[in-house]
Structure formats: C-alpha cells, structure tokens
C-alpha positions in Angstrom: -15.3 4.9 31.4 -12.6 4.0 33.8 -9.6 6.8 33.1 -7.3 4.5 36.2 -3.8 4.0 34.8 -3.8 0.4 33.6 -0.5 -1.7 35.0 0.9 -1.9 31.2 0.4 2.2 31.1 2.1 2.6 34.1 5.4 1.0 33.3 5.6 2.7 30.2 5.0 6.0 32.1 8.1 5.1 34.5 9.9 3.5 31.6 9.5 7.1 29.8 9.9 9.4 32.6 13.3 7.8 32.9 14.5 7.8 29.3 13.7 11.2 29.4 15.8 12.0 32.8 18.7 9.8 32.0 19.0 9.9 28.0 17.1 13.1 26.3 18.2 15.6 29.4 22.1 14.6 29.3 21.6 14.2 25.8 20.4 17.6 24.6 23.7 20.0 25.2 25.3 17.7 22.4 22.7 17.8 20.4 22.5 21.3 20.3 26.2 22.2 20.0 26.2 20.0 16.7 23.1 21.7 15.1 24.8 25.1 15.8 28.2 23.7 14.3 26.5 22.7 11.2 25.1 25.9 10.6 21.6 24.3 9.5 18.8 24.4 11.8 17.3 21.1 9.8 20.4 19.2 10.9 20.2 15.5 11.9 22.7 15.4 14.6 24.4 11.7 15.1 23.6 12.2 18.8 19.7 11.7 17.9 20.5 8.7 16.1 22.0 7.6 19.9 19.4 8.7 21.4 17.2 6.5 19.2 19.2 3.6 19.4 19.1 3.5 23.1 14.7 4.0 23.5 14.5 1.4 20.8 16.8 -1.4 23.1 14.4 -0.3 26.0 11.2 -0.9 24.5 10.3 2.7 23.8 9.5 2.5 20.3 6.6 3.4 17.9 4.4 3.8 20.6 1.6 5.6 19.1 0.9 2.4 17.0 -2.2 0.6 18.5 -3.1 -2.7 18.4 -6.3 -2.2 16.5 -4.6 -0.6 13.8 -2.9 -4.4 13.0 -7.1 -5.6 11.8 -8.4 -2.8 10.7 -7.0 -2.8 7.1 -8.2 -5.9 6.2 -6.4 -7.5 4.0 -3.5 -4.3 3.2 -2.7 -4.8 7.1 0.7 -5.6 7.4 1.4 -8.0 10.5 4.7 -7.7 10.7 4.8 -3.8 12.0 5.9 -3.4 15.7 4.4 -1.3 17.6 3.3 -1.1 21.4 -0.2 -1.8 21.2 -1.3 0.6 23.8 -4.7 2.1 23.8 -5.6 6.5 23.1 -5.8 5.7 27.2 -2.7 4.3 27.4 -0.5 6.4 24.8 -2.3 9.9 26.3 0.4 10.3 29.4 3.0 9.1 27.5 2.6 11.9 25.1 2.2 14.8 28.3 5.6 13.5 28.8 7.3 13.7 25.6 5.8 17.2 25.0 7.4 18.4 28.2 10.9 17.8 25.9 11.4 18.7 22.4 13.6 15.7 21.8 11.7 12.8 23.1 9.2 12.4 20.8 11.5 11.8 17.6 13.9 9.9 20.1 11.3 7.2 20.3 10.0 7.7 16.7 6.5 9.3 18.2 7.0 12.3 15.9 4.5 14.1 13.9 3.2 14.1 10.9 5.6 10.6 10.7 2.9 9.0 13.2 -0.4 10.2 11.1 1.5 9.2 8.1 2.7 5.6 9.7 -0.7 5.1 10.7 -2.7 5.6 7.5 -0.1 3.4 5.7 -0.4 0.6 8.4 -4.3 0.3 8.2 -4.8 1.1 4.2 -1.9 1.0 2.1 -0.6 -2.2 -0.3 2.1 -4.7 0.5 4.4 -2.3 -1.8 3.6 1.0 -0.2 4.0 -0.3 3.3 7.6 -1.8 2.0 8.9 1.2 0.3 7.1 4.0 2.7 6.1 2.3 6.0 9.0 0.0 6.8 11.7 3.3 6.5 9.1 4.9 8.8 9.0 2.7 11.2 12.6 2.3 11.9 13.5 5.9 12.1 15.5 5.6 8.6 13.7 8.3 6.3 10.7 11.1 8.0 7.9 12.1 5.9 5.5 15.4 5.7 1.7 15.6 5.0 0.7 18.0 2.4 -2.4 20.2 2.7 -2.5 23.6 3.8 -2.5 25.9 0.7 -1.9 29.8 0.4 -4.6 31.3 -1.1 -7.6 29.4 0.7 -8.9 28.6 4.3 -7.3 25.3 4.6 -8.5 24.2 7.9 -11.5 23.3 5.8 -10.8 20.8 3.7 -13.3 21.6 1.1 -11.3 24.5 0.1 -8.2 22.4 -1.0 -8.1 23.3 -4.8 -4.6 21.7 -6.2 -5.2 19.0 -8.6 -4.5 15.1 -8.8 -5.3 13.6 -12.8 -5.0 9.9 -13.5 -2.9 10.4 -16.7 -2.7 6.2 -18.1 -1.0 4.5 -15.7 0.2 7.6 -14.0 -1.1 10.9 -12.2 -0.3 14.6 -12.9 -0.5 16.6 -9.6 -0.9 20.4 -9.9 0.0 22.0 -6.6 1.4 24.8 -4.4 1.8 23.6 -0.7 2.7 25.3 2.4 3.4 25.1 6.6 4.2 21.3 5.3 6.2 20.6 8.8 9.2 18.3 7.4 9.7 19.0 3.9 12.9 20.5 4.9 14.4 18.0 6.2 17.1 16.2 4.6 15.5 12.8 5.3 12.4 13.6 4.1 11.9 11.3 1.4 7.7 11.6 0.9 4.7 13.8 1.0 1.2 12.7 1.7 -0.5 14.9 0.0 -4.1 16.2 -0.3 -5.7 17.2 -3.8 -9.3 17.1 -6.0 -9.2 14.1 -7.8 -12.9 14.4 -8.7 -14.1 18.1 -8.8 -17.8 17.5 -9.7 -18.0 15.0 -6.8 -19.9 16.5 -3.2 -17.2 18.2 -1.7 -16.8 16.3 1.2 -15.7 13.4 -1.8 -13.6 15.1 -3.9 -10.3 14.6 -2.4 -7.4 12.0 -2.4 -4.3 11.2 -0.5 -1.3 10.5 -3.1 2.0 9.2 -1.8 4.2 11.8 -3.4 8.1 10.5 -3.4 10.3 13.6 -2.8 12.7 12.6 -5.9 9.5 12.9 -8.0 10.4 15.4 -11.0 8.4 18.5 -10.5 8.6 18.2 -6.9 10.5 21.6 -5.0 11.0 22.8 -1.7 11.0 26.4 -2.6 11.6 28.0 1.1 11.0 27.3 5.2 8.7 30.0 6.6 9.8 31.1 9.8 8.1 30.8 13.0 8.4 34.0 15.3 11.2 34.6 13.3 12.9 31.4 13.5 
C-alpha cells in the first residue's frame, strides 16, 4: 500500500493548516469570552457560526464524507450530499490536524458523533430521514448524539445493551436509560441514534437496532451532564 500524500491530500493539508492558523487560533479568545459570559459551558457562541461560515467558503467542509459512501446505499443513497470525497488516506492527516485544536473540527463540521451519525444516514437511511436528519447535519444547522452506553452493564460490548425497542402498530415504544451520550446537552441537539434489543430471542450479535430518536419525542429527558475530571 502506498501511504505517499496524494496531490488532492496535500492541498487539503495546507488548506487546513491555514484555516487553523488564521481563523480557529485568532478566533478562539472570542469564543471563549462568550461561553464564560453566558454562563453555560454547552453554549453555541455566534463566533463558531463565523468560524463555520468562513471553512465552508474555503472548501473545508464535511470532509469526512467519502466518495464511496455516495454508492454504497443503493438505492437510499442520496446524491445530492456534498462532501469532499477523500479517501481514510486522505482524511487521516487532516484529522492529526484538527485534533491539535479543540475548535477545528466542529468549525468545518468534522465533529463527532455528528460524522458517524451523517454517515450511517448517507449510506442507509430513506429519502425522508436523509431530509429531516441528514440535510440539518450536513449544513451545521442542528448536532446529533448516538445513544448506547448504559449504566448498569459493560457497554463496550454490545451484547450487553438491554434497553428495549417494541414495534407497537405503526409505531415503537423504546424503554431506556442512556448515558456518556456526548451531545445530548446541547441545545441544538435535535436527535439520538440510539441502540436497543428489538428481537431478544435472536443470536445476540442480531438482536439490536438503531432507531432515530427525535429529541422532542414525549418520554425523551436529558436528566444531567456527568462531569469529566470535574468539568
């Protein structure tokens, strides 16, 4: 396998390592001063939304999104999502370089879980999911959160994940007490992916679903943000 920069990955590089330098760097004093003056750490400072504006007019947008992901979902893929069409090769540097700054990767909407979350709704979901979850997502409108990890088991194996999904008619009941769900604090966090047994007498390694879980959903609660070395 030949690990040599390709030209394309190479101007992204540069294009990044400037952005950074002359937008996220200058940028970050203001951003800081007006989460502190809010008084909420989950504050969307309008200086982001700069920030943003100015990576998307230079190209440095979505850049996680490959081009494969635009044929493999068949029929559900949705052509008209932009992305950048680099390769794991290609995006790899370019994400040494954002995780050197805590701001550049939701400056050029490369954030996590959004990108897992972008990605599994590019390649499988329907026309209507990729309108009403995907599109926001992909122009930095709303953020999302993926819902697994669970108090009272192991959850770094999946098998363990006990909260329910039940088709109920045309709808489904989910049963479920989540937490480290990065996002759901957020104020623009508008939906969960979330992971539940949908078919407990299945193997175990096929008893789960992923259920789009909109955040105004009745039932749904964000009881409390556990701190991280006591932040």
């Amino acid at each position: 396998m030949d690990f040599a920069p390709t030209a394309r990955a190479t101007e992204f590089h540069d294009r990044l390592l400037a952005f950074v330098a002359g937008v996220v760097e200058p940028g970050t004093p203001e951003y800081v001063r007006q989460v502190h003056e809010s008084g909420d750490p989950h504050f969307h400072p309008p200086v982001m939304e700069q920030m943003k504006a100015e990576a998307r007019s230079r190209g440095l947008w979505n850049l996680f999104l490959p081009r494969s992901a635009e044929s493999a979902g068949g029929d559900n893929a949705h052509h008209g999502h932009d992305g950048a069409g680099l390769t794991n090769l290609e995006y790899a540097p370019l994400c040494e370089i954002m995780g050197r700054h805590p701001l550049t990767a939701e400056a050029t909407n490369c954030s996590a879980p959004d990108t897992g979350n972008m990605e599994i709704l590019h390649r499988f979901g329907t026309p209507l999911q990729q309108e009403q979850f995907l599109r926001p997502l992909l122009d930095g409108e709303i953020r999302s959160c993926f819902a697994m990890t669970e108090p009272w088991v192991a959850s770094s194996d999946a098998t363990n994940i006990s909260s329910r999904i039940v088709r109920d008619g045309d709808h489904y009941v989910i049963n479920a007490h989540k937490w480290w769900t990065t996002g759901a604090a957020s104020s623009r966090c508008r939906f969960a992916i979330l992971m539940g047994v949908s078919d407990p007498d299945a193997d175990p390694h096929r008893r789960h679903t992923m259920i789009l879980v909109p955040f105004d959903t009745p039932g749904v609660s964000v009881e409390r943000v556990l701190p991280v070395f006591g932040r």
